[in-house]
PyMOL Python script that loads the backbone (N, CA, C, O; Angstrom):
from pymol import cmd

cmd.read_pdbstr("""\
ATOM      1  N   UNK A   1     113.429 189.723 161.412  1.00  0.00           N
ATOM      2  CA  UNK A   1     113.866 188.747 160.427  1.00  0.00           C
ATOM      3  C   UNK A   1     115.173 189.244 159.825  1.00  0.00           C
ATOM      4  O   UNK A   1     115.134 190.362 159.310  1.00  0.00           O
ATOM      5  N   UNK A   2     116.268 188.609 159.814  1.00  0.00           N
ATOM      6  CA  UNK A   2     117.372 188.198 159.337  1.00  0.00           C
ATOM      7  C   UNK A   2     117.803 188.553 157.863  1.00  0.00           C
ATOM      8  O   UNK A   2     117.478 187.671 157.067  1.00  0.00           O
ATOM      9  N   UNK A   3     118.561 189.807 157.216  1.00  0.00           N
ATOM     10  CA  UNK A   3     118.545 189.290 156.030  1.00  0.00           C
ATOM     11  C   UNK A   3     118.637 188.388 155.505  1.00  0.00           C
ATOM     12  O   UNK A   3     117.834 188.368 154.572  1.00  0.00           O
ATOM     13  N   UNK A   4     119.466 187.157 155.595  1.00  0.00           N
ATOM     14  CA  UNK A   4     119.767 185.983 155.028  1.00  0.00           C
ATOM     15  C   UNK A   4     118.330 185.428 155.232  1.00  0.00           C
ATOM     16  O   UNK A   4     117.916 185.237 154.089  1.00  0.00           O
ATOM     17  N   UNK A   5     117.452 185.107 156.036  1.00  0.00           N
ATOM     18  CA  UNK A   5     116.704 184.757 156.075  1.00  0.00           C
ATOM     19  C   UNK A   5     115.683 185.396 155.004  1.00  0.00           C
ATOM     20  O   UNK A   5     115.351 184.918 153.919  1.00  0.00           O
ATOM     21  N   UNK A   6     115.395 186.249 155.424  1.00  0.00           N
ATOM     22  CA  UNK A   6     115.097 187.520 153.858  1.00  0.00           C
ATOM     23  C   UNK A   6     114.844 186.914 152.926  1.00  0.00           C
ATOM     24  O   UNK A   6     113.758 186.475 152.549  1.00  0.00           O
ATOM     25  N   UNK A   7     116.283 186.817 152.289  1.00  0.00           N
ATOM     26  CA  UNK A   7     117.123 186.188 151.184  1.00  0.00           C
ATOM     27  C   UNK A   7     116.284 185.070 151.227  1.00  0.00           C
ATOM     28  O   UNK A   7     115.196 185.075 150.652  1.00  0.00           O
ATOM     29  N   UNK A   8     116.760 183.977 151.952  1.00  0.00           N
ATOM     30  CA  UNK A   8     116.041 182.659 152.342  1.00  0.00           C
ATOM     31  C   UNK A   8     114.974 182.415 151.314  1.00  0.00           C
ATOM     32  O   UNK A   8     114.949 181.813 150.241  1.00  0.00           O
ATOM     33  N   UNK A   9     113.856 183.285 152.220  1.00  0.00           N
ATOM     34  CA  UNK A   9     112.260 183.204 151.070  1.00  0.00           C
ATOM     35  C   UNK A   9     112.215 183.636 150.373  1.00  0.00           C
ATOM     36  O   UNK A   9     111.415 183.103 149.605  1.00  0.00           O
ATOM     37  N   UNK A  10     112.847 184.884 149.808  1.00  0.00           N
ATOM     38  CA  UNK A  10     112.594 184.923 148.434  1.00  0.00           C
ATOM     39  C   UNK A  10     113.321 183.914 147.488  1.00  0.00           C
ATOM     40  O   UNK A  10     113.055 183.823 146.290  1.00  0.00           O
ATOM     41  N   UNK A  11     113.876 183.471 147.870  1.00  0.00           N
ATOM     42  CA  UNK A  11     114.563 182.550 147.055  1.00  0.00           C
ATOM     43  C   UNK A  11     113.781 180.988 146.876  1.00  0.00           C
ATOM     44  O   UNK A  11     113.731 180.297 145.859  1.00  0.00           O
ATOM     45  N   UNK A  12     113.413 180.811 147.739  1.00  0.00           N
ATOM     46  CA  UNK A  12     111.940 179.987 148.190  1.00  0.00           C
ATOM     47  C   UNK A  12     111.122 180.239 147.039  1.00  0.00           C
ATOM     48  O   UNK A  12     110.868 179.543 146.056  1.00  0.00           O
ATOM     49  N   UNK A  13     110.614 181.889 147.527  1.00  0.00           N
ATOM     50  CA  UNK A  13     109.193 182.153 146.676  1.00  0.00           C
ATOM     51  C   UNK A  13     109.547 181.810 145.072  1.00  0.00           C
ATOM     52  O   UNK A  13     108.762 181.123 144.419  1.00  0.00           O
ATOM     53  N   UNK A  14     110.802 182.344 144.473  1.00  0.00           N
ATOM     54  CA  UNK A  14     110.735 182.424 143.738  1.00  0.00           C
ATOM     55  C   UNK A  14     111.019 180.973 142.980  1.00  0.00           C
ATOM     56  O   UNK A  14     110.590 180.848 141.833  1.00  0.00           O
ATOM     57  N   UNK A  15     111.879 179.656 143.730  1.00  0.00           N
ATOM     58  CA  UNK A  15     111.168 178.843 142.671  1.00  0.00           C
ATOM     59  C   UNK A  15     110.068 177.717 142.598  1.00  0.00           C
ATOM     60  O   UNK A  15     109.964 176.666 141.965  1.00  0.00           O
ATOM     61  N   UNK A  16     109.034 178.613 143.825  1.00  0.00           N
ATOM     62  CA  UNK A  16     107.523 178.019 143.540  1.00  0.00           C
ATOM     63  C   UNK A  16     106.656 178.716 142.478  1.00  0.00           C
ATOM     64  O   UNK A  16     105.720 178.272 141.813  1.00  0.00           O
ATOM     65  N   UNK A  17     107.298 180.080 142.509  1.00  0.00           N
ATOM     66  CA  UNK A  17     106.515 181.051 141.094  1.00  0.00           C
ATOM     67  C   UNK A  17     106.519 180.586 139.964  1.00  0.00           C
ATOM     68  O   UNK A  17     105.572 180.542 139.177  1.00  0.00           O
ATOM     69  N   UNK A  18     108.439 179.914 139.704  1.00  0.00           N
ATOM     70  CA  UNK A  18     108.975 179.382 138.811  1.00  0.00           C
ATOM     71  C   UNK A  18     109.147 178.208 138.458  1.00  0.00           C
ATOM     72  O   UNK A  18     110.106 177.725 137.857  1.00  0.00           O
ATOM     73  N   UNK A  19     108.166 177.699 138.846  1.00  0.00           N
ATOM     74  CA  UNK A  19     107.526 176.119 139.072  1.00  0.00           C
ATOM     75  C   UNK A  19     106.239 176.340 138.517  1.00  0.00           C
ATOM     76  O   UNK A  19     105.603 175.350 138.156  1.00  0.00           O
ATOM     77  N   UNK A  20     105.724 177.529 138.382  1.00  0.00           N
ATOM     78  CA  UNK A  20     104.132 177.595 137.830  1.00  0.00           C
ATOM     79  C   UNK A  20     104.211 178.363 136.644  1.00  0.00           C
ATOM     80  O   UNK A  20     103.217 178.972 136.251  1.00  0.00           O
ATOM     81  N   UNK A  21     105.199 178.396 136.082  1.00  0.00           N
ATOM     82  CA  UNK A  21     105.554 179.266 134.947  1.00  0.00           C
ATOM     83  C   UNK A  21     105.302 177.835 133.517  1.00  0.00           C
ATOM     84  O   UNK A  21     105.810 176.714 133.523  1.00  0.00           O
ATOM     85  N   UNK A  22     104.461 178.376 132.563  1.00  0.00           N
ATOM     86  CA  UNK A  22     104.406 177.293 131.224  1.00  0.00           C
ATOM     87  C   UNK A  22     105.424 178.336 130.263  1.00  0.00           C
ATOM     88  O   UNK A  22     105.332 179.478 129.812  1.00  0.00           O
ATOM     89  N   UNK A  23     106.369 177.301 130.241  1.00  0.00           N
ATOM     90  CA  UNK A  23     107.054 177.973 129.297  1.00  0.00           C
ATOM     91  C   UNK A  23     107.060 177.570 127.762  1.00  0.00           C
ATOM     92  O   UNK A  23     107.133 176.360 127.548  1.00  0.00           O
ATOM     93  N   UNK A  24     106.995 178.385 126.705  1.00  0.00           N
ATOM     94  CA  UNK A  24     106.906 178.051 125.400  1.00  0.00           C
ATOM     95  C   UNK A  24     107.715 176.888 124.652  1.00  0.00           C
ATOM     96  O   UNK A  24     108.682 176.430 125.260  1.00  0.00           O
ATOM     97  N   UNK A  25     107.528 176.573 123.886  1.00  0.00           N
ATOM     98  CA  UNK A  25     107.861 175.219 123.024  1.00  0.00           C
ATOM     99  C   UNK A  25     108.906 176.221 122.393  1.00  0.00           C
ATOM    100  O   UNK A  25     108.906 177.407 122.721  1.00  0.00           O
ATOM    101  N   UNK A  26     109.737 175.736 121.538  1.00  0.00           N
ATOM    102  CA  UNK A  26     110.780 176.115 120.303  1.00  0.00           C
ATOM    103  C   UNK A  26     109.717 176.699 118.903  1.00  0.00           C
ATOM    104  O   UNK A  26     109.968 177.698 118.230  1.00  0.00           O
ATOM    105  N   UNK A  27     108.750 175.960 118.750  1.00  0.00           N
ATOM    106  CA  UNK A  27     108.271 176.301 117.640  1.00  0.00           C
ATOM    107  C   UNK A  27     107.116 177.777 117.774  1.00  0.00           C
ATOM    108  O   UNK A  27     106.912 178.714 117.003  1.00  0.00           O
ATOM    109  N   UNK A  28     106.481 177.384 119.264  1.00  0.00           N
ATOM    110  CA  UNK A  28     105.887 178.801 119.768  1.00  0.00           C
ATOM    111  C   UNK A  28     107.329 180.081 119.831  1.00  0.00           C
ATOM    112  O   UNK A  28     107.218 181.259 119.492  1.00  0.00           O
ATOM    113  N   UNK A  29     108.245 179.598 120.211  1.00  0.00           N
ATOM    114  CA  UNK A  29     109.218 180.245 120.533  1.00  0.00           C
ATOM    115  C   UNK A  29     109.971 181.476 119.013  1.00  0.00           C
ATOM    116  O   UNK A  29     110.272 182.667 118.946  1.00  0.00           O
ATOM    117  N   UNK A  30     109.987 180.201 117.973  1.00  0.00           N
ATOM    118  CA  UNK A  30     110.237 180.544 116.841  1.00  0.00           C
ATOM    119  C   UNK A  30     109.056 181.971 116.318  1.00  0.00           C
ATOM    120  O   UNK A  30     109.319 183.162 116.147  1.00  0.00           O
ATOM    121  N   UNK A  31     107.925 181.330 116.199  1.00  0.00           N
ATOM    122  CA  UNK A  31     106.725 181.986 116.201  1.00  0.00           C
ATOM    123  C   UNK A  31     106.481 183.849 116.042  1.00  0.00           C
ATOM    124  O   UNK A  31     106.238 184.698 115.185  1.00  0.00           O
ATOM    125  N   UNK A  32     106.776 183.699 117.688  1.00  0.00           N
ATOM    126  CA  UNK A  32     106.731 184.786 118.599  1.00  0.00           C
ATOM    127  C   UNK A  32     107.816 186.527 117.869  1.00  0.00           C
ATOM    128  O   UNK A  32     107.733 187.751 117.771  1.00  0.00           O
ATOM    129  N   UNK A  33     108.872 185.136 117.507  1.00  0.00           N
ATOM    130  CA  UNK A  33     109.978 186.392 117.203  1.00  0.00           C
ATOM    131  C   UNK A  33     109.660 186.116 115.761  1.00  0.00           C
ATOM    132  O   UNK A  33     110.783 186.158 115.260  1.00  0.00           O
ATOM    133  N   UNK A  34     109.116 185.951 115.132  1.00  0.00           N
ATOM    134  CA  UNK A  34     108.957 185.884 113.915  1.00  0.00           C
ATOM    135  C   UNK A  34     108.321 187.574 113.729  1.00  0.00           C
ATOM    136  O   UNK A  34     108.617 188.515 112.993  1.00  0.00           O
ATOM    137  N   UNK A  35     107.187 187.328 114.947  1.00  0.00           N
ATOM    138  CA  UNK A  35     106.081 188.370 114.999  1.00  0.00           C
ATOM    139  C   UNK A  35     106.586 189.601 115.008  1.00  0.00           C
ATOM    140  O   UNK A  35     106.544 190.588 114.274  1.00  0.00           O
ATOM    141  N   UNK A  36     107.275 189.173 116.438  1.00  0.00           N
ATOM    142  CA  UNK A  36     107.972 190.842 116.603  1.00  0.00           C
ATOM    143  C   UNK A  36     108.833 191.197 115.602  1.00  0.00           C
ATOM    144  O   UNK A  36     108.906 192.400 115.353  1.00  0.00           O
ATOM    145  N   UNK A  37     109.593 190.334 114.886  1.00  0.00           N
ATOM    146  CA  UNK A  37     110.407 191.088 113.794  1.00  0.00           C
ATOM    147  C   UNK A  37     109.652 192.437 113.179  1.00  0.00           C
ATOM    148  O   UNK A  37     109.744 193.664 113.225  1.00  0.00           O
ATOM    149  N   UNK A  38     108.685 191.182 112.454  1.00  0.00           N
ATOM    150  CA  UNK A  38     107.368 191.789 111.325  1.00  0.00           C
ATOM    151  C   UNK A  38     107.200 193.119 111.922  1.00  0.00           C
ATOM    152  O   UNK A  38     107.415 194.105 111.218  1.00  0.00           O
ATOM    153  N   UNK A  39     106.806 193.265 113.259  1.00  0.00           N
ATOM    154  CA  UNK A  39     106.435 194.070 113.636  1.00  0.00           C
ATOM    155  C   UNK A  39     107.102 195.228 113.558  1.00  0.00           C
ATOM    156  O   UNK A  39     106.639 196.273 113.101  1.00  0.00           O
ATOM    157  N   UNK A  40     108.162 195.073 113.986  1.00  0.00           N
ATOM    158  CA  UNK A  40     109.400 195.994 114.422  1.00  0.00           C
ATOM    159  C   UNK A  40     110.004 196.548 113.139  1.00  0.00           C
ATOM    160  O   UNK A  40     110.822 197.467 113.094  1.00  0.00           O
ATOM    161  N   UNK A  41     109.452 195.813 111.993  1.00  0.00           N
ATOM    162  CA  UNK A  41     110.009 196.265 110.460  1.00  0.00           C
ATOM    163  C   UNK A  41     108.738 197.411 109.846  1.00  0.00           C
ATOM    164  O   UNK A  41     108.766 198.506 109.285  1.00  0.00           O
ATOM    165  N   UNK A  42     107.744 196.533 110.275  1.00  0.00           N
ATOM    166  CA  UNK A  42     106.731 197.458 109.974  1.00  0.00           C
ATOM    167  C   UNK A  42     106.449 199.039 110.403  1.00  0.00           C
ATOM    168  O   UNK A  42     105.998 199.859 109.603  1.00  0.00           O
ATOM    169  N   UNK A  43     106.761 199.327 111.699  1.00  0.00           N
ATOM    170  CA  UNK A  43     106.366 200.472 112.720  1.00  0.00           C
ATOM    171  C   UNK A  43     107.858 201.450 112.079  1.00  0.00           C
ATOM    172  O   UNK A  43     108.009 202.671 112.032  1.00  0.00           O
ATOM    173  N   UNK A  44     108.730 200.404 111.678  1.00  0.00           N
ATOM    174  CA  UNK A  44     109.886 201.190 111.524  1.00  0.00           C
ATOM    175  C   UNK A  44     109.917 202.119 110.051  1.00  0.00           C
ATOM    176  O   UNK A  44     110.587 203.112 109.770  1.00  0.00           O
ATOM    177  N   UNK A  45     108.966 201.403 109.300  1.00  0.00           N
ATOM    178  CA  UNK A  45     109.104 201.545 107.980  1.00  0.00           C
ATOM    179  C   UNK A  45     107.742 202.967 107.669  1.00  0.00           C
ATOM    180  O   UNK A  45     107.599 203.694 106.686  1.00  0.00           O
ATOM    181  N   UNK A  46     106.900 202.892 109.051  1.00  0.00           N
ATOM    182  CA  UNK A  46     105.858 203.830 109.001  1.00  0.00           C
ATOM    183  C   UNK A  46     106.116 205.166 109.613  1.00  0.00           C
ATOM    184  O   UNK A  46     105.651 206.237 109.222  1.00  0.00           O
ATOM    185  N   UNK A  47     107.142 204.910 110.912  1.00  0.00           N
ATOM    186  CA  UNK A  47     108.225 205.629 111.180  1.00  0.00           C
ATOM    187  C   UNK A  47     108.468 206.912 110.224  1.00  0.00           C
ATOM    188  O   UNK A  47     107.977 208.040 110.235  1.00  0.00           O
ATOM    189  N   UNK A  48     109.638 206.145 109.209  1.00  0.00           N
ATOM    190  CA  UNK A  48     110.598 206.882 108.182  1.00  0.00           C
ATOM    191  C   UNK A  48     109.674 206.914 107.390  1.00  0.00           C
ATOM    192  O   UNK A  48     110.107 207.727 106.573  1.00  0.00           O
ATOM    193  N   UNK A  49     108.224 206.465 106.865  1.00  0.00           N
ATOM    194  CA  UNK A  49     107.523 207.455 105.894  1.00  0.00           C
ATOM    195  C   UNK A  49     106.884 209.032 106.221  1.00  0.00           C
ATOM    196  O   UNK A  49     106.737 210.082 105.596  1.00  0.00           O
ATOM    197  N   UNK A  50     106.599 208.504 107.620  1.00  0.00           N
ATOM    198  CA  UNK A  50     105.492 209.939 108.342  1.00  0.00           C
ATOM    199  C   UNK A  50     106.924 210.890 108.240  1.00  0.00           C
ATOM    200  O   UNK A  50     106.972 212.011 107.734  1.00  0.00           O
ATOM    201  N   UNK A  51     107.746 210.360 108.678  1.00  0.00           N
ATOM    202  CA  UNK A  51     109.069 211.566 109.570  1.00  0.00           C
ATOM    203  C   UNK A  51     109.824 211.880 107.267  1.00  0.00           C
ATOM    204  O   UNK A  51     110.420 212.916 106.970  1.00  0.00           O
ATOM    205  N   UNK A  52     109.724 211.485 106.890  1.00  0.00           N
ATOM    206  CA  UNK A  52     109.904 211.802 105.697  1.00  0.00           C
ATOM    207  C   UNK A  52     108.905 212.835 104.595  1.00  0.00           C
ATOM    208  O   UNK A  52     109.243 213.703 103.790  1.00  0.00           O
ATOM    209  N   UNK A  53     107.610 212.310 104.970  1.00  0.00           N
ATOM    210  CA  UNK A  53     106.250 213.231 104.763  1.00  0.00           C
ATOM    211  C   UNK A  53     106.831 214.745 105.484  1.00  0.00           C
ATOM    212  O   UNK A  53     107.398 215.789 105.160  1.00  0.00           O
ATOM    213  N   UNK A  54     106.234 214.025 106.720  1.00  0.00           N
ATOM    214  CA  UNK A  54     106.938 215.575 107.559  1.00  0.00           C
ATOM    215  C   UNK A  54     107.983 216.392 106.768  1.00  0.00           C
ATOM    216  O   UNK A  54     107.642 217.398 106.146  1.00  0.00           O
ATOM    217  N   UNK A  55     109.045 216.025 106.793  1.00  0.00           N
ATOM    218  CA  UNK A  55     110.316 216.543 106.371  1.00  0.00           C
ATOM    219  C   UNK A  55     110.302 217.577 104.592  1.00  0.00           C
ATOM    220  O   UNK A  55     110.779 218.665 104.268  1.00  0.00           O
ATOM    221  N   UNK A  56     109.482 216.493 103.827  1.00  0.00           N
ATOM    222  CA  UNK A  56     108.466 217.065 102.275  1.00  0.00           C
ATOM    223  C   UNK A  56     107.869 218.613 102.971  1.00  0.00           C
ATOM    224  O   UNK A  56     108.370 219.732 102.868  1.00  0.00           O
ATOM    225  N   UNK A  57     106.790 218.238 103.598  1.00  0.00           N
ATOM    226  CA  UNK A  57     106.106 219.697 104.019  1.00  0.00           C
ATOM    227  C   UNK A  57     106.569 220.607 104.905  1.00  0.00           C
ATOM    228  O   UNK A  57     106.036 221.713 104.989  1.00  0.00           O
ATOM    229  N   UNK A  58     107.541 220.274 105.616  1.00  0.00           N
ATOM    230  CA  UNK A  58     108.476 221.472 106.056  1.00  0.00           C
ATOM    231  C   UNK A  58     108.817 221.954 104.928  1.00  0.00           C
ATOM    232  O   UNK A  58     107.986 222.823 104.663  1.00  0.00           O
ATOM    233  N   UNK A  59     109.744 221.860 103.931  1.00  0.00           N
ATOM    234  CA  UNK A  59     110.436 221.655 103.087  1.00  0.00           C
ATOM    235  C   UNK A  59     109.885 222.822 102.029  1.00  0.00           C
ATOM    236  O   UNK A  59     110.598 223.721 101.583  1.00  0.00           O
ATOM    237  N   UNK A  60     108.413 222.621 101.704  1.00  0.00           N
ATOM    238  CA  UNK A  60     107.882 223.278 101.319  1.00  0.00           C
ATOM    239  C   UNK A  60     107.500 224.558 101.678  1.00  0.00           C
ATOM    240  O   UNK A  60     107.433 225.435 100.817  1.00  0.00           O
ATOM    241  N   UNK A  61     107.146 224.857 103.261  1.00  0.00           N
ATOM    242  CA  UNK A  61     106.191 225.710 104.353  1.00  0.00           C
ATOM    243  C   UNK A  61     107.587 226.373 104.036  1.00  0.00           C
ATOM    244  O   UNK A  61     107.593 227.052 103.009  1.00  0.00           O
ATOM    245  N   UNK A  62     108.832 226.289 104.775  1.00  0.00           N
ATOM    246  CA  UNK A  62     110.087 227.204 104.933  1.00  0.00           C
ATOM    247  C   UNK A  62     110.894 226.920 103.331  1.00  0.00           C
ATOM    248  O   UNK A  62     111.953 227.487 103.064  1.00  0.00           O
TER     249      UNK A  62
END
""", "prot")
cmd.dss("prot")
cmd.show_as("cartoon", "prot")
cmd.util.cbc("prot")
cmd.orient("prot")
């Protein structure tokens, strides 16, 4: 088999995959990144308390 041919089907495959794909609404869309913000503010903010804790009891130990 032929690269181009190769080429061929995957290019095929991929927009029967991409034909079975449900893609989100705007408002799911909105949603979603709402989440991950939250998220990404949160982990960040627990982050710089532990690594700040840490930093206290070094601080102390040396």
């Amino acid at each position: 088999m032929g690269l181009f041919r190769k080429v061929g089907k995957f290019m095929s495959d991929v927009k029967v995959e991409m034909s079975k794909v449900t893609w989100p609404t705007m408002d799911e869309l909105k949603s979603s990144t709402w989440v991950v913000i939250v998220f990404s503010l949160a982990i960040s903010a627990y982050i710089f308390l532990v690594d700040q804790g840490l930093t206290q009891l070094l601080k102390l130990i040396y």
